[in-house]
C-alpha positions in Angstrom: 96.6 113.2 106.2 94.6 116.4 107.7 92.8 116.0 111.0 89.6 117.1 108.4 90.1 114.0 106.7 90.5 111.6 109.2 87.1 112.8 110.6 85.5 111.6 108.3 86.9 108.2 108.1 85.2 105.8 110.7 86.8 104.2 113.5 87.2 100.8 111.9 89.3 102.4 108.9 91.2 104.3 111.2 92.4 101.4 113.1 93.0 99.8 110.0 95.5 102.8 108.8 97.2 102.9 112.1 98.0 99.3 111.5 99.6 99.8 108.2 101.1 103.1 109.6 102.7 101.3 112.4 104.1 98.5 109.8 105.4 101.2 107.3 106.9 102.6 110.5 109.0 99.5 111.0 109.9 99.6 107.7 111.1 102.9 107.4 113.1 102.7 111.0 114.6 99.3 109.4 116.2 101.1 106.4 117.1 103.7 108.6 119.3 101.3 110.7 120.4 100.1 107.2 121.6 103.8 106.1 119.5 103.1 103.2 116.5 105.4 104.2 116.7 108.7 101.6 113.9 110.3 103.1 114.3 110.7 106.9 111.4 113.4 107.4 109.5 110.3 106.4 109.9 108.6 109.7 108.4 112.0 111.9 105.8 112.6 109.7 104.2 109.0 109.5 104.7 109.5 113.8 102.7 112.4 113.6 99.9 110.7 111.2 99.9 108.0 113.8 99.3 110.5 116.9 96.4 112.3 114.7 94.5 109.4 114.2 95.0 108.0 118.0 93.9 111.6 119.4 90.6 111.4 116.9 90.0 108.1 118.3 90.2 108.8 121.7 88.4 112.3 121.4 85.5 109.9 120.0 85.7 107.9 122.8 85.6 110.4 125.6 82.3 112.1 123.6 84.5 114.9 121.6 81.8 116.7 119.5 84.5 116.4 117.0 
């Protein structure tokens, strides 16, 4: 997901997709324990979906223009 995109979400939506971000996270780091995880970039690139959406959130809440 694009910073662009997140934008436009609103914050309620965002906090709802970190949620379910954070919960696949658990997921994935489970089968990653398991040696079952195929995918590994999957882990680093739902952290860095995560860390978009928190910096959007906080740049709304220090009065980004963004």
């Amino acid at each position: 997901m694009t910073a662009q995109e997140i934008r436009k979400l609103s914050n309620e939506e965002i906090l709802e997709k970190i949620k379910n971000g954070k919960n696949e996270l658990l997921n994935i780091r489970m089968q990653n324990a398991r040696g079952s995880l195929e995918k590994t970039h999957q882990m680093s690139l739902l952290k860095k979906d995560i860390a978009r959406m928190m910096t959007i959130l906080k740049e709304r809440d220090m009065g980004g223009n963004e």
